[in-house]
C-alpha positions as CSV (number, residue, x, y, z in Angstrom):
1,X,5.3,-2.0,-39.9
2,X,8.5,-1.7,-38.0
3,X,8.8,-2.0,-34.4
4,X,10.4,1.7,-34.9
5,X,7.2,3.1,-36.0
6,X,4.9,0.6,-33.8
7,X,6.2,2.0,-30.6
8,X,6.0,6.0,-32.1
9,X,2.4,4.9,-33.2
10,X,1.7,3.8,-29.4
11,X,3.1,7.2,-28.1
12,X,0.6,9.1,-29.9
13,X,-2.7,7.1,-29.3
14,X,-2.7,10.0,-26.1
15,X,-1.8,7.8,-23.1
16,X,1.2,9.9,-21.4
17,X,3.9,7.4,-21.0
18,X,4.8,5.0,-17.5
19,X,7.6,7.7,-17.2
20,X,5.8,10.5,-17.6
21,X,3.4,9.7,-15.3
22,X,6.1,8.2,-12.4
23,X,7.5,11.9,-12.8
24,X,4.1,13.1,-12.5
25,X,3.6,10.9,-9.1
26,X,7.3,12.7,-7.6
27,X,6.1,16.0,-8.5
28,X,3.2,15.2,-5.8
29,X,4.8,14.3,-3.7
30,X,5.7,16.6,-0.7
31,X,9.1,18.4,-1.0
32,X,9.1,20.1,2.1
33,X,9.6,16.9,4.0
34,X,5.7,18.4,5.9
35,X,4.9,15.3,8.3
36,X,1.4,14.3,9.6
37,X,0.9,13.2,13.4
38,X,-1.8,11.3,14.9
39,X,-3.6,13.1,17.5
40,X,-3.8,9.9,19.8
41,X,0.1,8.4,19.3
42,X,1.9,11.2,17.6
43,X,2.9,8.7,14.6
44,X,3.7,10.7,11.9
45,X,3.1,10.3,7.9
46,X,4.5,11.8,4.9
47,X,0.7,11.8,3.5
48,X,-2.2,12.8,4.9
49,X,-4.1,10.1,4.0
50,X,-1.7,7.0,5.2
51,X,-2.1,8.9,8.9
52,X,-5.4,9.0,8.6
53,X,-6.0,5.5,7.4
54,X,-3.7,4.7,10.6
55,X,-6.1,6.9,13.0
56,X,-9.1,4.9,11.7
57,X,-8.0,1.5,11.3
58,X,-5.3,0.9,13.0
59,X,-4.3,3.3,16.0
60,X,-4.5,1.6,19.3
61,X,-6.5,-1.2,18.2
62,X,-5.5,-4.7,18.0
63,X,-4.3,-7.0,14.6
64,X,-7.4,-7.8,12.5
65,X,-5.4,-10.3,10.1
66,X,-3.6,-13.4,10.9
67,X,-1.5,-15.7,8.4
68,X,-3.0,-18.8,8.6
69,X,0.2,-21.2,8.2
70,X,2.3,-19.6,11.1
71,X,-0.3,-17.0,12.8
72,X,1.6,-13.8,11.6
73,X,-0.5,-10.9,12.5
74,X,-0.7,-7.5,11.4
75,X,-3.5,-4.5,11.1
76,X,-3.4,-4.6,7.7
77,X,-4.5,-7.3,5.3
78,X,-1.6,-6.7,2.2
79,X,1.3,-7.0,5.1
80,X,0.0,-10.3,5.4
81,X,-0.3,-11.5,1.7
82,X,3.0,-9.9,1.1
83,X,4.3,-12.4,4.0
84,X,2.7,-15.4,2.8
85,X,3.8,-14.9,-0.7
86,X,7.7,-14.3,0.7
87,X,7.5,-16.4,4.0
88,X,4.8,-19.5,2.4
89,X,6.0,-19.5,-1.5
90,X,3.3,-21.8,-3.2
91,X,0.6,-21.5,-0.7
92,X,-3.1,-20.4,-1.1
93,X,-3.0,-16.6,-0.2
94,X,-5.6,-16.5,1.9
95,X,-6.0,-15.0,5.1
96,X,-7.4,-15.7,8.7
97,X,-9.8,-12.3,9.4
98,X,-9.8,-11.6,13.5
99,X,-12.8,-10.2,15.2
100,X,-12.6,-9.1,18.8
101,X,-15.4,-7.7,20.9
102,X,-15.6,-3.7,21.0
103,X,-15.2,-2.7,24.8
């Protein structure tokens, strides 16, 4: 079988292609440039869902994730395995989880 007909034959199996479904993603997307705001900063979002992620978790509350080789914080846990995988090649990603006491 060629690699011709292999990759026609994997077309068809009825999995839209990456491309189809990264034009599917755009279409999605908002065109009007409509931005979210969080009642308690004012913040705004492109999506809904990343303001209200930021009302719930993160909005006026302190860091809840530390780096544990250089004490990066930040309020959400990927921004701080994205830094240790840019900032601590090589190291264990793990990270330091901070509790404080509600008030």
């Amino acid at each position: 079988m060629s690699s011709t007909s292999n990759a026609s034959h994997h077309q068809t199996q009825g999995q839209p292609s990456w491309n189809y479904r990264r034009r599917q993603k755009q279409s999605s997307r908002n065109s009007d440039n409509t931005r979210y705001a969080c009642p308690k900063c004012q913040r705004s979002y492109r999506h809904v869902h990343h303001m209200l992620r930021h009302y719930k978790f993160e909005c006026g509350s302190p860091p809840r994730f530390q780096c544990p080789y250089c004490g990066m914080k930040s309020k959400q846990s990927n921004n701080v395995y994205k830094h240790i995988r840019v900032k601590h090649p090589g190291s264990k990603l793990e990270i330091v989880r901070l509790h404080y006491e509600q008030e």
